[in-house]
C-alpha positions in Angstrom: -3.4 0.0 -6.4 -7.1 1.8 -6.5 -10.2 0.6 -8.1 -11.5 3.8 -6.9 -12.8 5.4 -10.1 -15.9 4.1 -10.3 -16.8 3.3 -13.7 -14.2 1.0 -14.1 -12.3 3.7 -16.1 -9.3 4.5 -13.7 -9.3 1.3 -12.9 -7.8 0.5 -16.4 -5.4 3.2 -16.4 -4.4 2.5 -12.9 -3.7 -1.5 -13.6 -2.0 -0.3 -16.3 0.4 1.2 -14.2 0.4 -1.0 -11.4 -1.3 -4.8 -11.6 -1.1 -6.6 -8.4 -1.9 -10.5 -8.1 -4.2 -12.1 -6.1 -3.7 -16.0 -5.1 -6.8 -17.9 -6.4 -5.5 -20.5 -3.3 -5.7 -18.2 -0.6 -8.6 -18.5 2.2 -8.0 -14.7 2.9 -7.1 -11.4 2.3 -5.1 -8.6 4.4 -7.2 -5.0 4.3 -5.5 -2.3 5.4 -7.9 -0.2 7.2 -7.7 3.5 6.8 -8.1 5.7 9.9 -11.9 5.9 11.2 -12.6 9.9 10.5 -15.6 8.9 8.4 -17.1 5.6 9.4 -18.9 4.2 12.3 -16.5 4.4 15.1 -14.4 0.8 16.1 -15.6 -1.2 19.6 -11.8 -0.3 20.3 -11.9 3.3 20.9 -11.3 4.5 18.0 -8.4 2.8 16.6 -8.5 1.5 13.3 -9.5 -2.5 13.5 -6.5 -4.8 12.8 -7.4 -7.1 9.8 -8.0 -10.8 10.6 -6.3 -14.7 9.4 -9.1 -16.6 9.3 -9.0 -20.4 7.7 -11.7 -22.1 5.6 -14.4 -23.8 6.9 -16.3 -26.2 4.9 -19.5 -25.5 6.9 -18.9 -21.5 6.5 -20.2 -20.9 2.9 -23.2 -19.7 3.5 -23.0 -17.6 7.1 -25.3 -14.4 6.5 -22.9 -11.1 7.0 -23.6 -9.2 10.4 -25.4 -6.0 9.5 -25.9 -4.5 12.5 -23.5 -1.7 11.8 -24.4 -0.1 8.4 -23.7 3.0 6.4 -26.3 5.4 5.8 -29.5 3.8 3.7 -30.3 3.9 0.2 -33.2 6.5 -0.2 -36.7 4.7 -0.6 -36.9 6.3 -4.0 -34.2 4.4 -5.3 -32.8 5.3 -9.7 -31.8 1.6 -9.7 -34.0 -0.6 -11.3 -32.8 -4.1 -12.8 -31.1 -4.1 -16.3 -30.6 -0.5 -17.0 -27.0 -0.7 -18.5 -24.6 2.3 -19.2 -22.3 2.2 -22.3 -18.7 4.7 -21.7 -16.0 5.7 -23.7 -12.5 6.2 -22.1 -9.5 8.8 -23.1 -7.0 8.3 -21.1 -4.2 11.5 -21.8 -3.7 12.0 -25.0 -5.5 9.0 -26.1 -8.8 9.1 -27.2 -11.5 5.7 -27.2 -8.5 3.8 -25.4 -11.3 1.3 -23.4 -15.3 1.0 -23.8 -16.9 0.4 -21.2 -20.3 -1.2 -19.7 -21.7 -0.9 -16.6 -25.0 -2.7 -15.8 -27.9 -2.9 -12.7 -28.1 -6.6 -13.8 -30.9 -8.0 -11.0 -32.1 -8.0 -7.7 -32.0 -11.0 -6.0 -31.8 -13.0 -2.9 -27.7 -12.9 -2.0 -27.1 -15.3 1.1 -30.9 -15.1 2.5 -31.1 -11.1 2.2 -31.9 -8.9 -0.6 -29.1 -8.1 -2.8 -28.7 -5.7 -6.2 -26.1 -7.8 -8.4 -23.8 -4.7 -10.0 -21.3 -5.5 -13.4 -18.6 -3.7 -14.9 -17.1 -5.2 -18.4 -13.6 -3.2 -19.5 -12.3 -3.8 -22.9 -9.0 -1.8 -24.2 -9.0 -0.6 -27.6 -6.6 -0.3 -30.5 -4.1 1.1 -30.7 -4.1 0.6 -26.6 -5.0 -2.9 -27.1 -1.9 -3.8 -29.5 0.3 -3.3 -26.4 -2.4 -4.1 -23.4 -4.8 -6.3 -23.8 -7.3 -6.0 -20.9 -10.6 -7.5 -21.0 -12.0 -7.4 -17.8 -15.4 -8.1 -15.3 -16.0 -6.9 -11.9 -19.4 -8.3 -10.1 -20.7 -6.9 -7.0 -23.6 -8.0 -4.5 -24.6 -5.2 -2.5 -27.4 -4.8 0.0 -30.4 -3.3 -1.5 -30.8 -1.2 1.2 -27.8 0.4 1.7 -25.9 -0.8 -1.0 -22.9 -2.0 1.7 -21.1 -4.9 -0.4 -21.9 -8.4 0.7 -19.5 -10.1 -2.2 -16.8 -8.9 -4.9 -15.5 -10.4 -7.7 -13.0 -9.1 -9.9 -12.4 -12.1 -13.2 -9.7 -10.5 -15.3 -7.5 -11.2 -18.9 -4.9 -9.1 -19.1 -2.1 -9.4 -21.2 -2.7 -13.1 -21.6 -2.7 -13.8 -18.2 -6.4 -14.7 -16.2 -6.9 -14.4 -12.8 -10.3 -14.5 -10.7 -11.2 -13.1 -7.3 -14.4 -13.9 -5.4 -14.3 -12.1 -2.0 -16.7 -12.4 0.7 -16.9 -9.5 2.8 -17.1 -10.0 6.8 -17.2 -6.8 9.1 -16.7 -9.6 12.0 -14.3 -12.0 13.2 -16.6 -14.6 14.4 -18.0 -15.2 10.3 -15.9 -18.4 9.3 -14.2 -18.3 6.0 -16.0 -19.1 3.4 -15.1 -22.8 1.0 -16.3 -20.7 -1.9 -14.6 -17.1 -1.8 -11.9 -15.4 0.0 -12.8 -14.0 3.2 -12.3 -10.5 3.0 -12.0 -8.5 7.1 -13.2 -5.0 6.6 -15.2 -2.2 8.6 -19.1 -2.1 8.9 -20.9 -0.5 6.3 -18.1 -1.2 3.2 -19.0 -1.0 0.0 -17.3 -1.8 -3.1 -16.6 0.1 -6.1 -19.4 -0.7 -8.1 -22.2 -0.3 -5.2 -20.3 3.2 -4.1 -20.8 4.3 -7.8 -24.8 3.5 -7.4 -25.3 4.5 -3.3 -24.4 8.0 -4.8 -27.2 8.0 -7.1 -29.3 7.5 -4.3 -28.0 10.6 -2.1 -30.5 13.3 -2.0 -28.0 16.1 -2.7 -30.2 18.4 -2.1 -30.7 17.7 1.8 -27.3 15.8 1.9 -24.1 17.8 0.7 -21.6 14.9 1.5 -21.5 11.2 1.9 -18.4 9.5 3.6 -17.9 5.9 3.2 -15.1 2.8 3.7 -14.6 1.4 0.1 -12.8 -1.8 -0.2 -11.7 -2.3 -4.0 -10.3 -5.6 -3.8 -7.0 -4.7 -3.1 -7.2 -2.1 0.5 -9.5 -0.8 2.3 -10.1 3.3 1.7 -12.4 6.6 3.1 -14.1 8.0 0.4 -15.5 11.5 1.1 -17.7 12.3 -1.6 -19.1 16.1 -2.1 -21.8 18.6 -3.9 -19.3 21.1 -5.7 -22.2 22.5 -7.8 -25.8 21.8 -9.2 -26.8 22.4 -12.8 -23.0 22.1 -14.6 -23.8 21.6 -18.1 -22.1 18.9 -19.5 -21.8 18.1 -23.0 -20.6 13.7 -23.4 -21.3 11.7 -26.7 -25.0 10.3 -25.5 -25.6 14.7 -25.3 -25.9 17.7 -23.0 -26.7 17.4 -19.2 -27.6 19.3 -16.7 -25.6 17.9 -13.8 -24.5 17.1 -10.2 -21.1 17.7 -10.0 -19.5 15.4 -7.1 -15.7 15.7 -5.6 -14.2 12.3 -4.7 -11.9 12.7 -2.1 -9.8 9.4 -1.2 -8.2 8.6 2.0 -5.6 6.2 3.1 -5.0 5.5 6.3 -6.3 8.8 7.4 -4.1 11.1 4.7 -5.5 12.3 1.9 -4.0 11.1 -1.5 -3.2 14.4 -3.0 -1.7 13.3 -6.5 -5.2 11.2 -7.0 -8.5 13.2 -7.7 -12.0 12.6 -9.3 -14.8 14.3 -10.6 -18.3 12.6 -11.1 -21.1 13.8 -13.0 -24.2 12.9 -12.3 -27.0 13.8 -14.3 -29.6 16.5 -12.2 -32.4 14.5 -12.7 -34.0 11.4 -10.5 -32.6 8.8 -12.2 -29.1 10.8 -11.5 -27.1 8.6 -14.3 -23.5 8.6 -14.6 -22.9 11.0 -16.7 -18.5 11.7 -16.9 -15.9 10.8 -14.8 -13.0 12.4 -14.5 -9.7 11.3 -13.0 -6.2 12.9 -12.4 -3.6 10.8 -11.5 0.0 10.9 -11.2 0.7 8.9 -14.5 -2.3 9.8 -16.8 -5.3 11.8 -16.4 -9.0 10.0 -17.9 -12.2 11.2 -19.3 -15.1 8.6 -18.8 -17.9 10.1 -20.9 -21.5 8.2 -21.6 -21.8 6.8 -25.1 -25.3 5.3 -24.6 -27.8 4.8 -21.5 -30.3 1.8 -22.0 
């Protein structure tokens, strides 16, 4: 259902519990959008914008996304820089070292004629986990360097045997033609995906900005992520060591309601380069620790 927990560590406990399929022939995908209480307010009053059916064009490929609507901008004093890779453990109940793993700033580069930070995610289950679900999964994301709004997603997963890829273009307008390459993907101005939502809130000044609200599309539906300061200076002891950290409350809507029995905590170190330092998740079938095992 939810991609939501950022480090690609509820994501495995969640398609666990729920995988959905994706139709590598399909020119487009259905978002649902959630009710606009924290995003830029729809040309329609106010209403949430209906999602689109759009058909391939072969001329379409490379249409630049309309930007003219963003989310708030990256600070100019950016953490990211290219190749710094983060190495996680995940318990998910009970279970300890169930999944490592990897997330990685991999480049910036030109994305469709703009500049572009190209974000990874590699999952891996573990034994005993793995004798029963084999996951092996990578999520890419292309988000604007600027404001770290997704341009492109890409989810290639192996689970259980079974591969499936997803390359989705997104288009906050009607009038950008389907792309020959991707699936077209219809969603609010200033979306960003899982991966670049997990690095815009590196860039927050928390100390001038106590909350950050943002659409996040994770491939499946379209959600409102309310992200807020709970405290500064939690210590935090993970296997890479102690930190002194930014502790951040993830609140998710759907379609306007706050999902009650789904709740994160993120760590981020207090420090500029603000890594990732735990996750926390509670769900309704499993709860997860995400802890750092290694920051290059």
């Amino acid at each position: 259902m939810i991609g939501i927990a950022f480090l690609a560590a509820g994501a495995v406990a969640w398609q666990m519990h729920n995988r959905r399929e994706i139709s590598r022939a399909s020119a487009t995908v259905t978002v649902t959008a959630p009710q606009p209480t924290a995003m830029p307010e729809p040309k329609n009053g106010g209403a949430a914008e209906p999602s689109e059916t759009v058909r391939p064009s072969p001329e379409g490929a490379r249409q630049p996304v309309d930007r003219k609507k963003t989310a708030v901008v990256a600070g100019v004093s950016s953490p990211l820089r290219s190749g710094e890779t983060w190495q996680y453990s995940a318990n998910v109940s009970k279970l300890n070292d169930v999944a490592n793993l990897r997330l990685k700033v991999a480049e910036k580069r030109n994305f469709l004629g703009k500049s572009a930070w190209h974000l990874q995610a590699f999952a891996h289950t573990e034994n005993p986990l793995r004798m029963v679900f084999a996951l092996d999964d990578q999520f890419d994301s292309y988000s604007d360097a600027g404001t770290l709004v997704s341009m492109q997603y890409e989810m290639h997963l192996n689970e259980k045997g079974q591969t499936l890829d997803s390359v989705q273009r997104m288009s906050p307008t009607v009038k950008d033609p389907a792309p020959a390459d991707a699936i077209a993907a219809r969603v609010l101005p200033g979306t960003r995906d899982p991966l670049g939502m997990m690095q815009f809130l590196r860039t927050v000044d928390w100390t001038k900005t106590p909350e950050v609200r943002s659409p996040v599309y994770d491939g499946h539906k379209l959600y409102d992520v309310h992200a807020r300061l709970e405290a500064r200076g939690a210590p935090v002891a993970v296997r890479a060591g102690n930190f002194d950290t930014l502790k951040i409350e993830l609140r998710v809507l759907d379609n306007g309601a706050e999902m009650k029995d789904a709740h994160f905590i993120l760590y981020l170190s207090n420090t500029e380069a603000r890594l990732p330092v735990l996750l926390e998740a509670v769900m309704p079938f499993a709860t997860a620790r995400v802890e750092l095992v290694k920051a290059e």
